[in-house]
C-alpha positions as a Markdown table, in Angstrom:
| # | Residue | x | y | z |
|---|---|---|---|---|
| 1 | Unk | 0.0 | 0.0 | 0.0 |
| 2 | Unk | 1.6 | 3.4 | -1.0 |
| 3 | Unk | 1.4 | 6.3 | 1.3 |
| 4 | Unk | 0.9 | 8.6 | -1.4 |
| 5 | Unk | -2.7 | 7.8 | -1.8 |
| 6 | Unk | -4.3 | 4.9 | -0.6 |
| 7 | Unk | -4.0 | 2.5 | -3.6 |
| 8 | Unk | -1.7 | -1.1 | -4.6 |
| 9 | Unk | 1.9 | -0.4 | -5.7 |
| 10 | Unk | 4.7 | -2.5 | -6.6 |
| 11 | Unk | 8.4 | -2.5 | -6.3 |
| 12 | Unk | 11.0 | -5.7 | -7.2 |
| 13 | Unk | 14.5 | -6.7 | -5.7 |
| 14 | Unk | 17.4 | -9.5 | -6.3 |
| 15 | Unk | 17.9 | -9.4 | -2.8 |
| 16 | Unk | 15.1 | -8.7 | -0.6 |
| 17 | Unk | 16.1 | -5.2 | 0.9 |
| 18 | Unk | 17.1 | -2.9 | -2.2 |
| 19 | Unk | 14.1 | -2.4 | -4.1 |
| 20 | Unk | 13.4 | -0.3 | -7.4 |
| 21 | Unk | 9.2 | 1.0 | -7.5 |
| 22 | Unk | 7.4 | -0.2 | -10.6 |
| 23 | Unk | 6.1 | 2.6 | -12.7 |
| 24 | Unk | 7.8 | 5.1 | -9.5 |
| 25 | Unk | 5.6 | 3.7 | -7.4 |
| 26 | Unk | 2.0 | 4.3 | -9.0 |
| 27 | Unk | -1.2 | 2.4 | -8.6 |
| 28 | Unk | -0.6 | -1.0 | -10.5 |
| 29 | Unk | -4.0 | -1.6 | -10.3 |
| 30 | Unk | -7.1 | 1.2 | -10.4 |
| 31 | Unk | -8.3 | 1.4 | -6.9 |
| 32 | Unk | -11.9 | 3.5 | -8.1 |
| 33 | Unk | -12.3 | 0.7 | -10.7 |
| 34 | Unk | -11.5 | -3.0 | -7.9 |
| 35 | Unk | -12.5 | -1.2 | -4.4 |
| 36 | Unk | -16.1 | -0.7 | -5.2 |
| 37 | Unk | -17.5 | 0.7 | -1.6 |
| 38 | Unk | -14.8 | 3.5 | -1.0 |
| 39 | Unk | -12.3 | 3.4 | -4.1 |
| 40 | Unk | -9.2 | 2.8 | -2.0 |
| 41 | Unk | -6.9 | 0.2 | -1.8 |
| 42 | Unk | -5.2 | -0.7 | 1.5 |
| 43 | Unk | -3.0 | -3.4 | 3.0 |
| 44 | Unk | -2.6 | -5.3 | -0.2 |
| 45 | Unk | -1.7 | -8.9 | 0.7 |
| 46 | Unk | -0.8 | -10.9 | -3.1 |
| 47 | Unk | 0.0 | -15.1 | -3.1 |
| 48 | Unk | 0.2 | -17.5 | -5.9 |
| 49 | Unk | -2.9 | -19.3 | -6.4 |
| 50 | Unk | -3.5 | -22.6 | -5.2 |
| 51 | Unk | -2.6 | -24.5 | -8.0 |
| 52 | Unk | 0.1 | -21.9 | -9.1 |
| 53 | Unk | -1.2 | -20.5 | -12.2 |
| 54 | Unk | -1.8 | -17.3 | -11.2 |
| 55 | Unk | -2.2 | -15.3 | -8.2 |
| 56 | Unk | -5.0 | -14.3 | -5.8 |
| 57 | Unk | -4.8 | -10.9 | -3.9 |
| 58 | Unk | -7.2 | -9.3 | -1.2 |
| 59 | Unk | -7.1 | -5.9 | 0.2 |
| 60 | Unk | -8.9 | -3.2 | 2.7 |
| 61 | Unk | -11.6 | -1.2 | 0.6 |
| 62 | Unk | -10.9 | 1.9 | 2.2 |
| 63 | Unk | -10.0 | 5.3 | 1.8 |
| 64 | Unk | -9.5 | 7.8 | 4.7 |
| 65 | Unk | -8.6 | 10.5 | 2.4 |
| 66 | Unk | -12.1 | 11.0 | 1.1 |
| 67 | Unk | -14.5 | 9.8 | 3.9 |
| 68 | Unk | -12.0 | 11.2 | 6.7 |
| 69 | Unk | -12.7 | 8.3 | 9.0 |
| 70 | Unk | -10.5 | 5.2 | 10.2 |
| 71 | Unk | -13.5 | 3.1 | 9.3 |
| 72 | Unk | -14.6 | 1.1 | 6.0 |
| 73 | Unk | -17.1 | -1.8 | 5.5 |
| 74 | Unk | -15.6 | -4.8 | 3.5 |
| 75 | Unk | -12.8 | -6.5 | 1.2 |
| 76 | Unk | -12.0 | -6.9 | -2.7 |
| 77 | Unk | -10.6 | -10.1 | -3.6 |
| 78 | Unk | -8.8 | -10.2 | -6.9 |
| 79 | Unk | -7.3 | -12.7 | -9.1 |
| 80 | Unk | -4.9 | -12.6 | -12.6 |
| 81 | Unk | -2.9 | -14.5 | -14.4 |
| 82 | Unk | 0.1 | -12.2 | -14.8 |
| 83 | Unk | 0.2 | -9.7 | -11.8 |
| 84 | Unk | -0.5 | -6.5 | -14.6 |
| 85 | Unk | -4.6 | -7.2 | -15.2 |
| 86 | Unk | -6.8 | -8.1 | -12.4 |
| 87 | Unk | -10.5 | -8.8 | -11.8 |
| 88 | Unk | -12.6 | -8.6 | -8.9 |
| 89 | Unk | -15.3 | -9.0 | -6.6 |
| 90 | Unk | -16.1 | -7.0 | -4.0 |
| 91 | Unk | -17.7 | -7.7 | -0.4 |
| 92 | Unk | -19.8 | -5.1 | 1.5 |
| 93 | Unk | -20.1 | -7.5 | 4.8 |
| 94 | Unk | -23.1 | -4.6 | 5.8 |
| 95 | Unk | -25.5 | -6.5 | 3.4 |
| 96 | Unk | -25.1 | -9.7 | 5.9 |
| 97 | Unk | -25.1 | -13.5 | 4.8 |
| 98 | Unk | -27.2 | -12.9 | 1.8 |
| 99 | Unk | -23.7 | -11.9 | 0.2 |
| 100 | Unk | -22.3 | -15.0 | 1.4 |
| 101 | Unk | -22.1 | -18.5 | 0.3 |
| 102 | Unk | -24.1 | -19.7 | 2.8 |
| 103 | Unk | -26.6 | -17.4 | 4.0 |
| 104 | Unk | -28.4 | -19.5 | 6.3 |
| 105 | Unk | -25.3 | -20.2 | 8.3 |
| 106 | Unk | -26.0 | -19.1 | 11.7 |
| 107 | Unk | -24.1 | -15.7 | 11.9 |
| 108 | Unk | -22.2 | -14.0 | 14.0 |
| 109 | Unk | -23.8 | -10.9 | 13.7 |
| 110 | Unk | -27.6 | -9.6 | 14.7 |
| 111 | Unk | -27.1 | -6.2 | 12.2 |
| 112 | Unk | -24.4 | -6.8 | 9.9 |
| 113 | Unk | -25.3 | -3.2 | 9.1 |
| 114 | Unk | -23.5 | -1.7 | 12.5 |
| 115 | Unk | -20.1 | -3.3 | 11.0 |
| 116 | Unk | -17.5 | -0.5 | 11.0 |
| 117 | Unk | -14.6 | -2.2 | 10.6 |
| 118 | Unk | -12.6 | -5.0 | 8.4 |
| 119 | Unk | -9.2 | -4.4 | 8.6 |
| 120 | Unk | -5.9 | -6.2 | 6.8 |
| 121 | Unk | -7.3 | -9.2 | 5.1 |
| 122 | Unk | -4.9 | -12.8 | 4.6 |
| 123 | Unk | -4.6 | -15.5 | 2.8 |
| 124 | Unk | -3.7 | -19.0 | 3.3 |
| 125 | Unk | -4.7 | -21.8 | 0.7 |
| 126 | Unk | -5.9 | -24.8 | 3.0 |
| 127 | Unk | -6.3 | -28.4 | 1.5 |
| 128 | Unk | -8.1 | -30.0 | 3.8 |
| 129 | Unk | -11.4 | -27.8 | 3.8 |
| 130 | Unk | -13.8 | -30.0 | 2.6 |
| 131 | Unk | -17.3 | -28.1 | 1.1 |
| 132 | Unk | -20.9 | -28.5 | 1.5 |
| 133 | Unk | -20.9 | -30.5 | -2.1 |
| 134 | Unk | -18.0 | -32.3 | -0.7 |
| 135 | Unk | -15.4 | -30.2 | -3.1 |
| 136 | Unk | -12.0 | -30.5 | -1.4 |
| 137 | Unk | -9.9 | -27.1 | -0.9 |
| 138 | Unk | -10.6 | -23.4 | 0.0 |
| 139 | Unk | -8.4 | -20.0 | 1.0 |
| 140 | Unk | -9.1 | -19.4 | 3.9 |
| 141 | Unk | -9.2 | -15.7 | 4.3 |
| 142 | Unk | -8.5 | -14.3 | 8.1 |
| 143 | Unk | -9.3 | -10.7 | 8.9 |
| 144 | Unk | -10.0 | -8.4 | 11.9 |
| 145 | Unk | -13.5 | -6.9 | 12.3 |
| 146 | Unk | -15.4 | -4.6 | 15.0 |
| 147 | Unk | -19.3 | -4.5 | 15.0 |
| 148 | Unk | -19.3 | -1.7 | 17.6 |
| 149 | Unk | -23.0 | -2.6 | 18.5 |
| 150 | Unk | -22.0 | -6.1 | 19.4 |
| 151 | Unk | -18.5 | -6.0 | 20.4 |
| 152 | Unk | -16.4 | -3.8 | 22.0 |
| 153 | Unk | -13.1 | -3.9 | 20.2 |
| 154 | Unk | -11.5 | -5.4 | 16.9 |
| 155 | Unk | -11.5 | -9.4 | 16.8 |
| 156 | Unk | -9.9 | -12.1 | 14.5 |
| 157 | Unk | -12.5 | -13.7 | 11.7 |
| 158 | Unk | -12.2 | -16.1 | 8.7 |
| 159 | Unk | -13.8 | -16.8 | 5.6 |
| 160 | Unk | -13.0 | -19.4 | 3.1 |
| 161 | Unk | -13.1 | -18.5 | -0.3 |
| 162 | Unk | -13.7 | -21.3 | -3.2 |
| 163 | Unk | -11.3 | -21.8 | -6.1 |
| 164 | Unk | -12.5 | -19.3 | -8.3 |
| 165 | Unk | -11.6 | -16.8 | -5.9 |
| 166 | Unk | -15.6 | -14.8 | -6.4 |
| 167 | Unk | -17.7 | -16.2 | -3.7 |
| 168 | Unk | -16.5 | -16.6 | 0.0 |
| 169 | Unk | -18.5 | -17.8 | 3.4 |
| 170 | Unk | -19.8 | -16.3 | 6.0 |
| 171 | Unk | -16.6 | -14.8 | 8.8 |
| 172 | Unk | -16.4 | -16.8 | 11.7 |
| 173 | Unk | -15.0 | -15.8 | 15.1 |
| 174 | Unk | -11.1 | -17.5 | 15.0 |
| 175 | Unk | -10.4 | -16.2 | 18.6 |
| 176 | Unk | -11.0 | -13.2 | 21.1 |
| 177 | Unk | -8.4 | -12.9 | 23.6 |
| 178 | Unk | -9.8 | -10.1 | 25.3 |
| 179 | Unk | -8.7 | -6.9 | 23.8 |
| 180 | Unk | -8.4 | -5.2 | 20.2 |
| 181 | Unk | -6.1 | -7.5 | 17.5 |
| 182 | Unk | -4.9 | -6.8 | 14.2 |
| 183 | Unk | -2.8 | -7.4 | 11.5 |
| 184 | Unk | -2.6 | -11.2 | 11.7 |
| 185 | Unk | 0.1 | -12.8 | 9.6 |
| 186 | Unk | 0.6 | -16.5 | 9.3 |
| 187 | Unk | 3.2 | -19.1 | 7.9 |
| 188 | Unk | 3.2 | -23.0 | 7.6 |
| 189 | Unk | 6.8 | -23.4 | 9.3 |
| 190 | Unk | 8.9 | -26.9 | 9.4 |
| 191 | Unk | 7.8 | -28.0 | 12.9 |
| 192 | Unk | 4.2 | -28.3 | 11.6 |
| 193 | Unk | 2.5 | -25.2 | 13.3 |
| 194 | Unk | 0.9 | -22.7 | 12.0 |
| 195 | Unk | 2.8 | -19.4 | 13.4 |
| 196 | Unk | 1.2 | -15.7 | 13.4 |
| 197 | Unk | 2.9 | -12.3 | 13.9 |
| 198 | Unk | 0.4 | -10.4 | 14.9 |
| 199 | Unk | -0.8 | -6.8 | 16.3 |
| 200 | Unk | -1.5 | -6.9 | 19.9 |
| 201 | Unk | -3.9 | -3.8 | 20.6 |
| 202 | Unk | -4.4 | -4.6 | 24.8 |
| 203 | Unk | -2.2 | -5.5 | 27.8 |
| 204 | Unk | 1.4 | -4.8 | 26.5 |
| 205 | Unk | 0.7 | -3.5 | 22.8 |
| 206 | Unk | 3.0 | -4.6 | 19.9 |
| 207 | Unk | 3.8 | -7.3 | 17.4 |
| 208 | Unk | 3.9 | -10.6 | 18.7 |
| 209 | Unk | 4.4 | -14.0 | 17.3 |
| 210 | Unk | 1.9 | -16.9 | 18.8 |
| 211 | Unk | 1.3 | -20.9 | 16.9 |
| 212 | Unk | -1.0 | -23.0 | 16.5 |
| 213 | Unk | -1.8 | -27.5 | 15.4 |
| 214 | Unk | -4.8 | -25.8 | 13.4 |
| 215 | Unk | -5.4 | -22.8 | 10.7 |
| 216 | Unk | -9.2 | -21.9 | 12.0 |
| 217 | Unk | -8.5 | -22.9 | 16.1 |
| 218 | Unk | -6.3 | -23.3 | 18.6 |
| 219 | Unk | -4.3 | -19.8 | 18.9 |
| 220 | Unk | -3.3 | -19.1 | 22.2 |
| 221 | Unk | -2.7 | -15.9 | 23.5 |
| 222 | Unk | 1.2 | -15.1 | 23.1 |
| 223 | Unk | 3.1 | -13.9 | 26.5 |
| 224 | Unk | 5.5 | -10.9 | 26.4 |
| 225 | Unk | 8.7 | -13.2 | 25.8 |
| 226 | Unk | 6.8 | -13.2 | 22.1 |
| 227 | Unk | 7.1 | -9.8 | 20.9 |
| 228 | Unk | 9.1 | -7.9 | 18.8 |
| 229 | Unk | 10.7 | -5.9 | 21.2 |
| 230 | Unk | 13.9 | -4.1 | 19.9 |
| 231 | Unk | 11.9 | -0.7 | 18.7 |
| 232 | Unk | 11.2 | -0.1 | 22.6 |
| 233 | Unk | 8.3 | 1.8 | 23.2 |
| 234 | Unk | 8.3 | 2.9 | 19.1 |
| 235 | Unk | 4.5 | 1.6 | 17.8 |
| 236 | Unk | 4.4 | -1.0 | 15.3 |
| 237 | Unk | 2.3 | -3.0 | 12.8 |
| 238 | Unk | 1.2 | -5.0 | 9.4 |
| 239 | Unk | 3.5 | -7.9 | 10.0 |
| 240 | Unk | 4.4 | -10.0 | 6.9 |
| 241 | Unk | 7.1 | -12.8 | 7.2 |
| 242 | Unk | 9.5 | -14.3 | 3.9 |
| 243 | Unk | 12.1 | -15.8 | 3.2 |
| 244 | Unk | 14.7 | -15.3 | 0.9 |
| 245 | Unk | 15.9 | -18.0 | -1.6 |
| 246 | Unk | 18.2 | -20.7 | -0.5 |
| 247 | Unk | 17.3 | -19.5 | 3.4 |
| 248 | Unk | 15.6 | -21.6 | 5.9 |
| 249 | Unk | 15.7 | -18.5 | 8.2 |
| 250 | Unk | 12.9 | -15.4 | 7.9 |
| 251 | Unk | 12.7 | -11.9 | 7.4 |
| 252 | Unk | 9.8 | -9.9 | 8.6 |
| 253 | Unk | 8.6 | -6.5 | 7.3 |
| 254 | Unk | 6.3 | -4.0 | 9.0 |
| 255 | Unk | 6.0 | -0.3 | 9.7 |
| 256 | Unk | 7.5 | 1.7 | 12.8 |
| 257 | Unk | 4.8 | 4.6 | 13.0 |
| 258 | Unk | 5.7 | 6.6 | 15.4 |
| 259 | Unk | 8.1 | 8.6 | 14.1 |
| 260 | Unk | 7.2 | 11.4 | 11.0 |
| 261 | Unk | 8.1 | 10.6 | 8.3 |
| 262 | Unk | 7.4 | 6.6 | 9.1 |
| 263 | Unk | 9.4 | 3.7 | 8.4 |
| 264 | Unk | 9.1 | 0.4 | 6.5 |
| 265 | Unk | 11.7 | -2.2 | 8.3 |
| 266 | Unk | 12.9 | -5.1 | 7.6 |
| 267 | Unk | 14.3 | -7.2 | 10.2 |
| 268 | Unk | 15.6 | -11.0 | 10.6 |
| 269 | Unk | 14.3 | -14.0 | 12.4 |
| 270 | Unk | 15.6 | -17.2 | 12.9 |
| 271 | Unk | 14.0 | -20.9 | 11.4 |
| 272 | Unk | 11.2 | -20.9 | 13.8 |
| 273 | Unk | 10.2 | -17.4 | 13.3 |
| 274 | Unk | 11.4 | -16.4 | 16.7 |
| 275 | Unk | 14.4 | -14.0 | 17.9 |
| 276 | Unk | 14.0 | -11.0 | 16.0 |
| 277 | Unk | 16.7 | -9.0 | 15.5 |
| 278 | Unk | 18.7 | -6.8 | 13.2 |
| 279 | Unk | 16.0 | -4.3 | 12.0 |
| 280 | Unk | 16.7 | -2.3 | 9.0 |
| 281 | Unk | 14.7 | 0.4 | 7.0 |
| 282 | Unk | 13.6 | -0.7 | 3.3 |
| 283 | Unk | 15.3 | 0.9 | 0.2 |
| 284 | Unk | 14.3 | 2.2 | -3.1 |
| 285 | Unk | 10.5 | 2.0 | -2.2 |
| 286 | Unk | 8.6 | 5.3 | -2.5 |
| 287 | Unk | 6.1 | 5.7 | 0.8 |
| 288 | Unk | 5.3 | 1.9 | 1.7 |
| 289 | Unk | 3.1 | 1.2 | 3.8 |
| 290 | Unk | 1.3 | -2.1 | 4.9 |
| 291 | Unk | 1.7 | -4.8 | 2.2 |
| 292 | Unk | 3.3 | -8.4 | 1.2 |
| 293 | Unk | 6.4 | -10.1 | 0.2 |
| 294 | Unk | 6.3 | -12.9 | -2.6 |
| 295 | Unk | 9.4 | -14.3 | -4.1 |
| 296 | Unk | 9.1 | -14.5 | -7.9 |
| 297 | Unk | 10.5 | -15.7 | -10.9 |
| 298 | Unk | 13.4 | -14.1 | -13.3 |
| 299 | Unk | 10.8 | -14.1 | -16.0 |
| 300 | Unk | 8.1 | -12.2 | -13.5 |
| 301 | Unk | 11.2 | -10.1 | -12.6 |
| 302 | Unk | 11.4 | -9.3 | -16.3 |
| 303 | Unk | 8.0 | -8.8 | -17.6 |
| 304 | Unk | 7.7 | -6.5 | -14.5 |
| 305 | Unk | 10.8 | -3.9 | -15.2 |
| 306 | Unk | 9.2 | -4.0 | -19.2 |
| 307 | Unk | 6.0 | -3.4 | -18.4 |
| 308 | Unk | 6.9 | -0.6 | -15.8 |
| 309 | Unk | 9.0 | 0.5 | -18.6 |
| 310 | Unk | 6.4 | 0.8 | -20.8 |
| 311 | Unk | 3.9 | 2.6 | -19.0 |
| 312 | Unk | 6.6 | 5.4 | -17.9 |
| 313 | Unk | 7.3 | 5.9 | -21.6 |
| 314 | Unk | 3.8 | 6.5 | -22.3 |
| 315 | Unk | 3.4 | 8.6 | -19.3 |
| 316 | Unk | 6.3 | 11.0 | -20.7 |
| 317 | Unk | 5.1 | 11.1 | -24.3 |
């Protein structure tokens, strides 16, 4: 997400640290077009689709610059086949389960309508969900969300989307540990758990890491030994974990914004996605904000730097 305006940019690197913007860091996709409620584009997370012959990306429709309020109502999920032209689908979750896959699923909500919040949507493709028709295979989608009629702070949901990536189910809670969370971020590591960085809004705010045997239970609360603690007192947030090629340890972005102007860091992990250390700001990127990592290919690489060059050469002329 660029700072300049609240849209989806791009920027490439050989080495994970020194990166060089795509087309100086414009929208690579056209926010008033894909984010139908608000025409912004925030907190763009991007991952190869499930069978790898394309990708899938999900985002925040939001745009504080126009409605002047840190609220928004839903998500745009998007899809392509070359990460230049996208398609869409939109999700206003105020129009409750009638939206939904399955509208007469119990939900979680009495007014869907009161919803004023549905922050930094995930994705994580997961095998084993079996559907209704017995169809094998879903993304589950995790998100925070705040109903301020019916909760009193911002709480962890999921949704699984089907292949297609256009029709998703109804959010369910995935926990509540007492106080306002955001920002969740998780990884399939080697030990077999699921581990999340996530935003702690209560007790001691921060980013802090926590695991779990399952994607849609089982996260327990993380204790202060699980935070990412070398920025002091500095506030942090929008977590995303990678790893670089030929590297069994991790590297984790997210922003310091406390400070003005803010910073994008980068800092290292060991193989377990613990021990955080070594915290560095982000090069060549003009304004980042909240967004993803995905290692690509030399021929992505490629077709990227052309097509950037392209559309800066008709830009001049």
């Amino acid at each position: 997400m660029s700072d300049k305006g609240e849209y989806t940019a791009y920027a490439i690197s050989r080495d994970g640290y020194n990166y060089e913007d795509i087309i100086d860091g414009n929208a690579v996709i056209n926010p008033e077009e894909h984010a139908r409620i608000e025409g912004g584009q925030r907190d763009a997370y991007i991952t190869r689709s499930f069978d790898g012959t394309g990708f899938v990306m999900v985002n925040t429709d939001m745009c504080v610059r126009k409605t002047g309020v840190w609220n928004n109502y839903g998500i745009d999920l998007l899809k392509s086949d070359d990460l230049i032209h996208w398609t869409s689908v939109t999700f206003d979750f105020r129009q409750g389960p009638k939206i939904f896959v399955d509208p007469t699923t119990p939900p979680v909500y009495k007014n869907f309508s009161k919803i004023i919040r549905v922050w930094a949507p995930q994705i994580f493709w997961d095998p084993n969900y079996v559907w209704d028709n017995g169809d094998k295979g879903g993304y589950f989608i995790y998100y925070s969300m705040w109903n301020n009629e019916e909760e009193n702070y911002d709480r962890m949901y999921y949704s699984y989307a089907e292949k297609n990536f256009e029709k998703m189910t109804q959010p369910k809670l995935l926990f509540d540990w007492g106080y306002g969370t955001i920002d969740a971020d998780i990884n399939l590591l080697q030990d077999g758990l699921y581990h999340m960085l996530i935003k702690k809004e209560g007790g001691k705010p921060g980013i802090f890491s926590t695991t779990s045997k399952y994607l849609n239970k089982g996260w327990k609360e993380p204790n202060d030994e699980d935070r990412i603690s070398f920025e002091g007192d500095k506030l942090c947030e929008g977590s995303s974990a990678f790893q670089l090629i030929g590297d069994n340890t991790w590297r984790v972005g997210y922003i310091q914004y406390s400070d003005n102007p803010k910073h994008y860091r980068i800092c290292k992990a060991d193989e377990n996605l613990k021990n955080f250390y070594d915290p560095v700001d982000i090069k060549g990127v003009t304004a980042p904000q909240h967004g993803s990592f995905m290692r690509i290919t030399e021929e992505e690489y490629n077709n990227l730097k052309m097509w950037s060059d392209k559309q800066k050469e008709n830009n001049y002329n």
